[in-house]
N, C-alpha and C positions, 0 to 999 in steps of 0.2 A: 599287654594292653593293646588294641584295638587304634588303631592311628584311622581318626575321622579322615583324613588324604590319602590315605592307602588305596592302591589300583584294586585289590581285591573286593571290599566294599562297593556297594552296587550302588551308584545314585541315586536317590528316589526325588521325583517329580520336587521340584520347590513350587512352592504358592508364592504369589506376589503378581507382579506384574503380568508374568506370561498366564495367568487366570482373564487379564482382561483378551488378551488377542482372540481376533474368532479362528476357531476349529476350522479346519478343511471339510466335515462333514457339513457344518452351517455354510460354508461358502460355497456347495453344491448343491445347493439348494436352489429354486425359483424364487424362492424370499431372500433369499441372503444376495444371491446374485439382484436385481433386481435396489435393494436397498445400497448396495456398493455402487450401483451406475448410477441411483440417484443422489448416493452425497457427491461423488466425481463433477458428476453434472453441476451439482448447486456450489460446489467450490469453485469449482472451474468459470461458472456464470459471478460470484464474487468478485473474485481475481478479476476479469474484466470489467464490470462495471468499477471496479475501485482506480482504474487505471485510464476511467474513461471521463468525456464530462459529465455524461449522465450517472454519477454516485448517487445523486438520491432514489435510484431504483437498487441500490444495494441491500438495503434491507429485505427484502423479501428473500433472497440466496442465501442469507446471512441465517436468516430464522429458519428456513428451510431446511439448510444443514445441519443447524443444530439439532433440529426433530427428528432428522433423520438417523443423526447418532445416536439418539434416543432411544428411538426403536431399533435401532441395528443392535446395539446391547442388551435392550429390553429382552429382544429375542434370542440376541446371543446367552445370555444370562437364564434365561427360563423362567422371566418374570413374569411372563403370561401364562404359566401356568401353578408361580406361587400364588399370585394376588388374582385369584376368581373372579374378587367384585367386582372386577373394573373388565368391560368387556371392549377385551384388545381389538378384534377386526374392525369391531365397530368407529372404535377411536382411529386406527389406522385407513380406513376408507374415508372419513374426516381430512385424517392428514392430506393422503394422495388426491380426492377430489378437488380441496379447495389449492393446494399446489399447481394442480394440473391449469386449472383455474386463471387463478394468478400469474403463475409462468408465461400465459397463452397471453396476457391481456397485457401485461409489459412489455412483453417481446414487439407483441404489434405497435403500442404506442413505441419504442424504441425506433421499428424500421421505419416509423411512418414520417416521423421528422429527420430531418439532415444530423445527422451523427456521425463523431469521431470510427474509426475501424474498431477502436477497442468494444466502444457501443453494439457495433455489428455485430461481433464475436459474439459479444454477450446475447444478442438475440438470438440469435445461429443454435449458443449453448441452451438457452431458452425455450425454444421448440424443440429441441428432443429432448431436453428436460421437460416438457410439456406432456410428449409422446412416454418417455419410461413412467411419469406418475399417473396418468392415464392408465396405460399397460397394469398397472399394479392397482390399482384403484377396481378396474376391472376386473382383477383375477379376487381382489380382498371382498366385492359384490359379492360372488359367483359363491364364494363360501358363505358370506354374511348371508347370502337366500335358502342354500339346506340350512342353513342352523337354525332361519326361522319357520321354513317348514318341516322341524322338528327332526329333520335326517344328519346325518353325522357324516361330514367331508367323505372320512377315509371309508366307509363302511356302506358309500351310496351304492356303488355299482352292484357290491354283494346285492344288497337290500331289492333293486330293480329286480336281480336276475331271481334273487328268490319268490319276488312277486309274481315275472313270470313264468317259472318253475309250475305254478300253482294253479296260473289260469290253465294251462298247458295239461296239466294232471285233472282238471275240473271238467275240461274237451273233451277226455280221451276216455272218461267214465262214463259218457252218456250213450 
């Protein structure tokens, strides 16, 4: 009989938990990368305000990081491209706009009054939490504009150079 502990038996992948962890593939990416330094940042801005007087700017770091685990799994997961109806960039330049947003407009009310250090931190972490949901917000535009002029991210460049491929062949016939 077959001993399920025997060294000879080859392990095979268990499901469970390590299904949630993300891939090294996802975390080389500009979205993964990008999504890690924004929950760092909105954790990292929590933990300060929780430690400061100003707590009731806690919440915004709070929600923030949760949406952003949201869509770090979303993507990690490949929900964006089980569930069609729901158009992801659209929702996620939502996220990152109004983030950027809000980050910006706490942080300055935070530096503008007399505040504990922990407060400071929190604005410190704030602005470049500011600057990475910006960053990303920017980059999740730039896709949401080919998609609505009808061009496809990965397949733009082709499509220019074929375009002018054409003019180039249209020249050179006259």
């Amino acid at each position: 009989m077959d001993d399920p502990g025997s060294a000879e038996s080859t392990p095979e992948p268990q499901p469970g938990l390590r299904a949630l962890l993300p891939t090294r593939a996802f975390l080389s990416t500009r979205k993964g990368q990008l999504l890690v330094a924004e929950s760092v940042l909105s954790f990292l801005t929590f933990l300060c305000y929780i430690f400061s007087s100003d707590a009731a700017f806690m919440t915004v770091p709070l929600i923030e990081f949760l949406l952003v685990l949201f869509f770090f799994y979303a993507y990690l997961m490949k929900l964006n491209q089980k569930f069609k109806g729901i158009h992801w960039p659209l929702w996620d330049f939502v996220r990152c706009g109004t983030a950027a947003i809000v980050y910006f407009a706490i942080s300055i009310a935070v530096v503008s009054k007399d505040s504990s250090r922990a407060s400071k931190a929190a604005a410190v972490f704030g602005f470049v939490a500011t600057i990475a949901h910006a960053l990303d917000a920017y980059l999740v535009f730039n896709d949401l504009a080919l998609f609505l002029r009808g061009e496809d991210s990965s397949a733009a460049p082709e499509t220019r150079k074929e375009e002018g491929d054409d003019s180039e062949s249209d020249s050179n016939s006259d």
